[in-house]
C-alpha positions as CSV (number, residue, x, y, z in Angstrom):
1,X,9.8,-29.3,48.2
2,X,7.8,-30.1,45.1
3,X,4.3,-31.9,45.2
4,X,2.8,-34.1,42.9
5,X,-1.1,-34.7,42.7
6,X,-2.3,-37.9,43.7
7,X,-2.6,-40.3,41.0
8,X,-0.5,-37.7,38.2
9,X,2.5,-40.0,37.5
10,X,-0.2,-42.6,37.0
11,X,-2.2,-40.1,34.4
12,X,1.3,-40.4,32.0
13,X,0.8,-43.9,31.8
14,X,-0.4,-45.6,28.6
15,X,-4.2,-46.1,28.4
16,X,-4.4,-49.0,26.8
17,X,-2.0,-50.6,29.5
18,X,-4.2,-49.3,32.4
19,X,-7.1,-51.0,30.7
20,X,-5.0,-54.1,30.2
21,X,-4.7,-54.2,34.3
22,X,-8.1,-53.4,34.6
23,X,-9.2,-56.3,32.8
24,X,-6.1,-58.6,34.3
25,X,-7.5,-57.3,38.0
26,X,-10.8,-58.5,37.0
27,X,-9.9,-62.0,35.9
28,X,-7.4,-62.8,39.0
29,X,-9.7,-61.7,41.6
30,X,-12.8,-63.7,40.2
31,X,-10.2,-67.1,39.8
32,X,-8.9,-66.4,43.5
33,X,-12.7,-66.2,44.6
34,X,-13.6,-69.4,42.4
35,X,-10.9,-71.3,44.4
36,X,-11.5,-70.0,47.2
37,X,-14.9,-70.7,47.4
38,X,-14.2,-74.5,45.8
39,X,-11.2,-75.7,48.8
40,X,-13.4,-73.4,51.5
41,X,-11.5,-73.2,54.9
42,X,-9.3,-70.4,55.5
43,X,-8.8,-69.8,51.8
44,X,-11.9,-67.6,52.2
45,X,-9.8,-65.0,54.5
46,X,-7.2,-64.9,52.3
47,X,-9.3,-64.6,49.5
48,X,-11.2,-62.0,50.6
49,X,-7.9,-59.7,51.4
50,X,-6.6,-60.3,47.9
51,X,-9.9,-59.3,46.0
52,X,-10.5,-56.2,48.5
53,X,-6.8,-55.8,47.2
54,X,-7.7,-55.9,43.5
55,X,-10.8,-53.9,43.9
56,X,-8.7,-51.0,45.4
57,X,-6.7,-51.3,42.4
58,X,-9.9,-51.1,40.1
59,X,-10.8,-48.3,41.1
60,X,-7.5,-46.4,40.8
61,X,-7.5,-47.4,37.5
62,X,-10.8,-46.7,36.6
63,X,-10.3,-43.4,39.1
64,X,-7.1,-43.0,36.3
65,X,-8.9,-44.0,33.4
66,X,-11.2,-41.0,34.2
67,X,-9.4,-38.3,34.3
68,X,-7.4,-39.4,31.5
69,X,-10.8,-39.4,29.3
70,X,-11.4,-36.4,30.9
71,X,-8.2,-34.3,29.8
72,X,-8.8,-36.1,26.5
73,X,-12.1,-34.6,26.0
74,X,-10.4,-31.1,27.6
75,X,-7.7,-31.3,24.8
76,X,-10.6,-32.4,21.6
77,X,-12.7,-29.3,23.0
78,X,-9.8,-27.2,22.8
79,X,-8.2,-28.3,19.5
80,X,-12.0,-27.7,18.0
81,X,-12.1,-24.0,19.7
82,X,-8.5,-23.1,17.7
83,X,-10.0,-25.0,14.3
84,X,-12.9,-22.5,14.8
85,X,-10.4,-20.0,15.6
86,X,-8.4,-20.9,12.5
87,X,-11.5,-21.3,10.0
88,X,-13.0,-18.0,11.0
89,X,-9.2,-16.3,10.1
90,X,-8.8,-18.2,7.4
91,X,-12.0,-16.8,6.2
92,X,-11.4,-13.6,7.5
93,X,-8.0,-13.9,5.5
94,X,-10.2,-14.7,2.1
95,X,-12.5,-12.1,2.5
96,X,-9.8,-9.4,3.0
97,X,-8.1,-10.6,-0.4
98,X,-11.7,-10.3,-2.3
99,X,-12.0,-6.8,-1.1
100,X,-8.4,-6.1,-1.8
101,X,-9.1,-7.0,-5.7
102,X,-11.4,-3.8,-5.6
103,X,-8.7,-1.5,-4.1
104,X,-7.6,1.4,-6.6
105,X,-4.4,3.0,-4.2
106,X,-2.7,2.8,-1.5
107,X,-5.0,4.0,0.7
108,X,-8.3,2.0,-0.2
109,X,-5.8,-1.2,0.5
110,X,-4.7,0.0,4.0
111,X,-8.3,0.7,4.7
112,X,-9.0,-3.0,4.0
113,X,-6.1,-4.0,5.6
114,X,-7.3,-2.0,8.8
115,X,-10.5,-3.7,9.1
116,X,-9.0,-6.9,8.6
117,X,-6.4,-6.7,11.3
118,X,-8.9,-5.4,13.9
119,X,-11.2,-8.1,13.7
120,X,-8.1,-11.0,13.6
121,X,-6.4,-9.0,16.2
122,X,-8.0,-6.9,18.4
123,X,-5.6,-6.6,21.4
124,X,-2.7,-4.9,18.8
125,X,-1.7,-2.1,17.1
126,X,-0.9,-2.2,14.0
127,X,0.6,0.2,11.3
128,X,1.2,0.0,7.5
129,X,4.4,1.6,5.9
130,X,5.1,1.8,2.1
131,X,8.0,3.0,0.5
132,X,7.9,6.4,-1.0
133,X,7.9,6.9,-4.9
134,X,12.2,7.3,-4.8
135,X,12.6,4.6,-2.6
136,X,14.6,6.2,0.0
137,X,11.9,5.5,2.9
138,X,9.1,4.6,4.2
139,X,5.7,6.7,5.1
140,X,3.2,5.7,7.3
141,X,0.2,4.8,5.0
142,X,-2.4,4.0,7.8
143,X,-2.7,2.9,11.6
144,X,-5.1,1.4,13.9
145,X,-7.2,1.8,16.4
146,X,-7.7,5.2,15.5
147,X,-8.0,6.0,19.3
148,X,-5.6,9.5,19.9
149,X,-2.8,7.3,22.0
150,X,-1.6,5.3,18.9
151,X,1.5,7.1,17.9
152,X,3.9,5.3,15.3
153,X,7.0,7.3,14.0
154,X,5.9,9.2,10.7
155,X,8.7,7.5,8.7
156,X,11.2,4.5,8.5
157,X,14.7,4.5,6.8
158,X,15.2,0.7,5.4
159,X,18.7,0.7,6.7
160,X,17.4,0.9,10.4
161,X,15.3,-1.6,10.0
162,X,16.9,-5.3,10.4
163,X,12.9,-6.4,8.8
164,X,14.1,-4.8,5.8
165,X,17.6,-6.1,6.0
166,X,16.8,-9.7,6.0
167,X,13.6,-9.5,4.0
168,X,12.7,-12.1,7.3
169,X,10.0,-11.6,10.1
170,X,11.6,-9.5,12.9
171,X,10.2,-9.3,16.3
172,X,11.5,-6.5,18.5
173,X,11.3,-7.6,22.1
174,X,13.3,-4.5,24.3
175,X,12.8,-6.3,27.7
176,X,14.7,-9.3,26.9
177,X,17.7,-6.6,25.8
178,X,17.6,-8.7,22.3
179,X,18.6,-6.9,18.8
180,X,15.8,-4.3,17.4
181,X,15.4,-2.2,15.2
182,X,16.8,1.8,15.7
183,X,13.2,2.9,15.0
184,X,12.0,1.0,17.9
185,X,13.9,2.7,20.5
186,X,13.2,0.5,23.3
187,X,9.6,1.0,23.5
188,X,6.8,-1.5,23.3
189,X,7.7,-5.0,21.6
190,X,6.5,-5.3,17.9
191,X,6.6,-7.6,14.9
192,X,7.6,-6.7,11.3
193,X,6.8,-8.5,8.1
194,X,8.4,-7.3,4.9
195,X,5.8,-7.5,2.1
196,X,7.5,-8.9,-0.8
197,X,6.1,-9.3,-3.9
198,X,7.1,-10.3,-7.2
199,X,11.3,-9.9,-5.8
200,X,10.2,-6.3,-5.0
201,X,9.9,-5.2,-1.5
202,X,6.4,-2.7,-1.5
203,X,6.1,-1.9,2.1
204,X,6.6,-3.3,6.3
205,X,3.4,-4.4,8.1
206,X,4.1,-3.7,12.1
207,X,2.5,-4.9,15.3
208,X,2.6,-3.6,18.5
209,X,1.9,-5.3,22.2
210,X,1.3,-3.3,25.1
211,X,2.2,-5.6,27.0
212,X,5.7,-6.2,29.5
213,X,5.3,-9.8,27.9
214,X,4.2,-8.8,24.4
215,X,6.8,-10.5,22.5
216,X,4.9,-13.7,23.5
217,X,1.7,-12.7,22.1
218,X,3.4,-11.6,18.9
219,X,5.5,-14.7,18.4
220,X,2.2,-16.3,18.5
221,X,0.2,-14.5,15.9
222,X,3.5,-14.5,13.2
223,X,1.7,-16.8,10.9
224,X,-1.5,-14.8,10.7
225,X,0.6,-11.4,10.5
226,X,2.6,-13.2,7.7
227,X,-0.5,-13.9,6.0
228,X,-2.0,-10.0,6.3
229,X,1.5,-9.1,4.6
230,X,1.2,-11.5,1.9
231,X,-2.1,-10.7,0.9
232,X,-1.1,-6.6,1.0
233,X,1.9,-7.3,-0.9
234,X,0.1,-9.0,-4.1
235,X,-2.5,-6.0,-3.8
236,X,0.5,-3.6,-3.4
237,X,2.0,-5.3,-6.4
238,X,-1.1,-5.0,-8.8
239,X,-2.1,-1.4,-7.5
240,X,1.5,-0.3,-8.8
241,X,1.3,-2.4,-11.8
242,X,-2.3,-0.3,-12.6
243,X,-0.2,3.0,-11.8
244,X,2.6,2.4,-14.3
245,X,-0.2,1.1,-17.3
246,X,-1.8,4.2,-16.3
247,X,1.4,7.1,-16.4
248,X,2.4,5.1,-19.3
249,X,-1.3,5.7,-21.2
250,X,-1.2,9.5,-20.1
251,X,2.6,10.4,-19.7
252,X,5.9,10.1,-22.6
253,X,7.9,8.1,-21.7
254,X,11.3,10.6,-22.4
255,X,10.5,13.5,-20.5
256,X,7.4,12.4,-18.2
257,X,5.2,14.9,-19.8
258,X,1.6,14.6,-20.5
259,X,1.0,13.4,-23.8
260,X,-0.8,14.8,-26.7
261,X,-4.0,12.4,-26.1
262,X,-4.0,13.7,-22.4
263,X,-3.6,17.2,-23.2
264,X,-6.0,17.1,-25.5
265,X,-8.9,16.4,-23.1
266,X,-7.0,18.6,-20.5
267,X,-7.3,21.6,-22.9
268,X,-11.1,20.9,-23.4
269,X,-11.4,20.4,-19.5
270,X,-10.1,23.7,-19.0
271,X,-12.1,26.0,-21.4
272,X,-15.4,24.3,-20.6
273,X,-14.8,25.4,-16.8
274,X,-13.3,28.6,-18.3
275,X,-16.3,29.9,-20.0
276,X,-18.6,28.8,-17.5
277,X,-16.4,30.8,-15.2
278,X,-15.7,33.6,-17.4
279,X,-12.4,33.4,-17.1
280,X,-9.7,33.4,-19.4
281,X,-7.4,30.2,-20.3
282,X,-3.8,30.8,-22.3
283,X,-1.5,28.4,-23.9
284,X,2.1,29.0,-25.0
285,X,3.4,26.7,-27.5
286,X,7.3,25.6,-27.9
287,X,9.6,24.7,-30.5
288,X,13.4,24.2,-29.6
289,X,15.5,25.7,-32.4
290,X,17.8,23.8,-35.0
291,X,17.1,20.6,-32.8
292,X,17.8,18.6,-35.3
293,X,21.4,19.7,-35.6
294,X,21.8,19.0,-31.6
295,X,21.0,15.4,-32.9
296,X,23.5,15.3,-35.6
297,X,26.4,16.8,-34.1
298,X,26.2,15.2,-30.9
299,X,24.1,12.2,-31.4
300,X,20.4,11.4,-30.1
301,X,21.8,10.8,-26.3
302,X,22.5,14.0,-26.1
303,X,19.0,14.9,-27.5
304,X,17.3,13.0,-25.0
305,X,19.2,14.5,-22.3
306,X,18.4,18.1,-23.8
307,X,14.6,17.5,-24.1
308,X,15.0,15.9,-20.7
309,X,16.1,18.8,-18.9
310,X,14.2,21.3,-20.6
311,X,10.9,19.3,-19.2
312,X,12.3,20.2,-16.0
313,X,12.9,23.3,-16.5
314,X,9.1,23.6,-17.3
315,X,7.6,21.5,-14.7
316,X,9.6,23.7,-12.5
317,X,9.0,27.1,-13.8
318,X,5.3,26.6,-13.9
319,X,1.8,26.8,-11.3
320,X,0.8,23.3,-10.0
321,X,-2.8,24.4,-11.6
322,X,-1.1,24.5,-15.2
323,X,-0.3,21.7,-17.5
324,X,2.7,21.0,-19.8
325,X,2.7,18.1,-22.6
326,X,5.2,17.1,-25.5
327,X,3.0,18.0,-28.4
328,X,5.3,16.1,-30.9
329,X,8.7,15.7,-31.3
330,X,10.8,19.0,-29.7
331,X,7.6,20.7,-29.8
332,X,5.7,21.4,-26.1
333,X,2.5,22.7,-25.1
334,X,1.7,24.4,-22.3
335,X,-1.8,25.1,-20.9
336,X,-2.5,27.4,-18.3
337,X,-6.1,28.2,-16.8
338,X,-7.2,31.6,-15.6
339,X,-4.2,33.5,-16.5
340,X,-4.5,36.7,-19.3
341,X,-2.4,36.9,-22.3
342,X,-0.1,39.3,-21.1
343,X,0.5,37.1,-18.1
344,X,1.4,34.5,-20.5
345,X,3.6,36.4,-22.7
346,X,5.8,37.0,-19.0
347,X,5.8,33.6,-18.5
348,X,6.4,32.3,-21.8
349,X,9.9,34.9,-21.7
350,X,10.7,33.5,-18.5
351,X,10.7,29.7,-19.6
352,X,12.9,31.2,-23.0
353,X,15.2,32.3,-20.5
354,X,15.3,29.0,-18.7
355,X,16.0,27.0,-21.7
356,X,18.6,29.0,-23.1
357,X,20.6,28.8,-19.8
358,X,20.7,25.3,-20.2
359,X,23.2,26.0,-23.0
360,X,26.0,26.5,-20.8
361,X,25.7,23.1,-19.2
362,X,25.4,20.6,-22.3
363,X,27.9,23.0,-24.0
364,X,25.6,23.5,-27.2
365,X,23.1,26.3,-27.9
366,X,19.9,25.7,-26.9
367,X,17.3,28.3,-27.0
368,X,13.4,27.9,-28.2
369,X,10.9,30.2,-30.2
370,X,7.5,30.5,-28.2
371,X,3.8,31.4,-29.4
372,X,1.1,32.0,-27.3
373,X,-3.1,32.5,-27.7
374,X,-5.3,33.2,-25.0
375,X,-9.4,32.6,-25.1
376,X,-11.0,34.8,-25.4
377,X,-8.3,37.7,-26.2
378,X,-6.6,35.8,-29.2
379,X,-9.5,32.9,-29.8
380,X,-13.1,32.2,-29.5
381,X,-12.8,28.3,-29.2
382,X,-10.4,25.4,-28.5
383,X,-10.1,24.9,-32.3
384,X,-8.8,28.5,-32.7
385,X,-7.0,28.3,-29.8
386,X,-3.8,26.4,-30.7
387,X,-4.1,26.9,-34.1
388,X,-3.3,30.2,-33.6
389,X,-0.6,29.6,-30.6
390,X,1.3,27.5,-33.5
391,X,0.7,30.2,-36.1
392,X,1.8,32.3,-33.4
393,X,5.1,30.3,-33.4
394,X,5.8,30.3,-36.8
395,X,5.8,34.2,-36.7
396,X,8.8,33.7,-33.6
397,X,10.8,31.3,-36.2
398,X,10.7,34.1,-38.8
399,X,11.4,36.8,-36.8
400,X,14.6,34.8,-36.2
401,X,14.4,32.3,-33.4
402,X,14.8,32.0,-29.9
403,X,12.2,34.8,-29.1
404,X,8.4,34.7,-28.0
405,X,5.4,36.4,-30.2
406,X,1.4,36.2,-29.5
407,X,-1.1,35.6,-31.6
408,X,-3.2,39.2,-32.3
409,X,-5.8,40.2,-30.3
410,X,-9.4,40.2,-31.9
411,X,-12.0,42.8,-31.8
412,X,-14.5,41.9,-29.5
413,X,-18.3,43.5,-29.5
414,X,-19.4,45.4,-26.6
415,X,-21.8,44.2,-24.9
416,X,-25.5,45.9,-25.5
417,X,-27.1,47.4,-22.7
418,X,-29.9,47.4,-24.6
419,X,-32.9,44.8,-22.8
420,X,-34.2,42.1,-25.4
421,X,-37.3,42.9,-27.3
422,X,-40.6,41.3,-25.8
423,X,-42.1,39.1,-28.2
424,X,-45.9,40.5,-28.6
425,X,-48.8,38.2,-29.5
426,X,-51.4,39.9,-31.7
427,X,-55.3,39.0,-30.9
């Protein structure tokens, strides 16, 4: 049997109607009274009944009219506490894109993003996931609280995740049996936002409730986590957008080498911390052979594709320490800190070998003459030092091609053990 409160079907009722009977009430019983009191007699009993009547009535209404005000005030106290709520997120939500303008990776924004999420929502977990530089998956960029029970899978595949799918807000709730994601695997309900930017798809921003009931909490906090994701995406956006300026400035285009301006200051880099070291720094330079009739007899495509692969060949043949540029045209440059002349010449036969198998698979000869210098065996100075690689060259390309020579080794003093002479002052 169900119970209603005293008066609560009368707390539905329009105000302004209660207030109409209130004011009615009052009129009739002071007209009943005024007659009563002008015929006298008995009209006085029966005017006393219908006022005690109406004054009952008063004061349910007023009793009405109360509680009415009161759940008023109750409902304008609580709407002020969420617009405090809201303004405090909101600027929460500004502040987080200021700092985001400042971010120079991935991981400076996820940082922001961290401290952001923890103040606007302190009873989740939260994790950010961007896509990996081939596209194939997501990694796990950051997570918070960074409290040791946390524990988000490492990676996610877009085609488990129905987020993804949709490019819509997905919230995983496994105790209502309802459709998740694989990666959720039944375990504590979560919300995912997609953070799409510019049509492209950077990353997933996740929330997790460890709570039975968590799905509740999340479905209330979708427009805030919508927000963190839009704000990430447009810093995601412009952090890649400064990535590609930058590769482009430093890299060719072709083979995603380093360029000449970049090696350039690499090569200086290199033999300042090589002398103050003391240790040696070589460079091999390479010139593919009759290039130019590759281009005529089977057209620049094919070209490309040869320089292409022969960058790979490099970039794979090579220490992560060394670095390999396109000097200019089918010429490359190779630079290769701590490592002695003779090291170089075995590594620079090694990488002819590499090339010239590539003949078999574009079903041309392709082979390359190599020259190499080392400071301070060959050189004394970065302006010797690839001079004489390149002269070094030249000497392969006489000598008939598809071979590797080094520049010659100079003389180089002894060092005196002889201490320096004091310098004496005469009285």
């Amino acid at each position: 049997m169900i119970r209603h409160r005293p008066f609560s079907s009368a707390e539905n009722a329009s105000p302004t109607l209660l207030r109409v009977l209130l004011r009615g009430s009052h009129l009739t019983a002071g007209v009943i009274l005024l007659l009563a009191l002008m015929e006298g007699g008995h009209f006085l009993t029966y005017a006393a009944a219908i006022s005690l009547f109406f004054m009952t009535a008063q004061a349910v209404i007023s009793i009405v009219l109360g509680r009415i005000s009161e759940k008023r005030i109750t409902n304008l106290e609580d709407l002020a506490t969420k617009v405090d709520e809201q303004r405090a997120q909101i600027e929460q939500l500004f502040s987080m894109t200021d700092m985001l303008q400042s971010a120079l990776s991935r991981e400076d924004a996820g940082e922001v993003l961290a401290a952001t999420a923890s103040k606007l929502l302190p009873d989740l977990r939260g994790a950010l996931y961007i896509f990996n530089n081939s596209q194939d998956r997501l990694d796990l960029v950051t997570l918070w609280p960074v409290d040791g029970v946390s524990n988000p899978i490492k990676t996610l595949i877009p085609a488990n995740c129905w987020a993804l799918k949709r490019g819509k807000v997905q919230i995983n709730d496994p105790q209502a049996r309802s459709l998740c994601c694989k990666h959720n695997a039944g375990r504590n309900a979560t919300i995912e936002v997609p953070m799409i930017a510019r049509g492209k798809v950077h990353g997933l921003l996740m929330f997790a409730s460890d709570d039975l009931d968590g799905a509740i909490r999340l479905r209330e906090i979708a427009r805030v986590a919508q927000a963190l994701a839009d704000s990430m995406s447009l810093a995601l956006a412009n952090i890649a957008l400064q990535e590609k300026l930058r590769t482009q400035s430093l890299r060719d285009p072709l083979t995603g080498l380093y360029n000449r301006r970049y090696m350039e200051d690499a090569l200086e880099r290199h033999l300042k911390i090589a002398e103050r070291n003391a240790t040696p720094t070589s460079v091999i330079m390479i010139d593919l052979d009759h290039f130019k009739q590759i281009n005529d007899s089977h057209g620049h495509g094919k070209g490309d594709a040869v320089l292409r692969d022969v960058a790979a060949q490099l970039t794979a043949s090579v220490r992560p320490t060394d670095t390999i540029a396109r000097y200019g045209g089918e010429e490359l440059i190779v630079i290769m800190p701590e490592c002695e002349l003779g090291h170089a010449i075995d590594k620079a036969e090694l990488l002819r070998s590499r090339i010239e198998s590539l003949s078999t698979l574009h079903g041309t000869s392709i082979t390359a003459s190599f020259g190499v210098a080392c400071v301070p065996e060959t050189s004394s100075s970065v302006r010797e030092l690839v001079p004489m690689a390149d002269a070094a060259l030249y000497v392969a390309k006489k000598a008939g091609r598809n071979c590797v020579k080094a520049a010659s080794r100079r003389q180089i003093p002894p060092a005196s053990n002889t201490p320096p002479l004091l310098a004496v002052t005469k009285k």
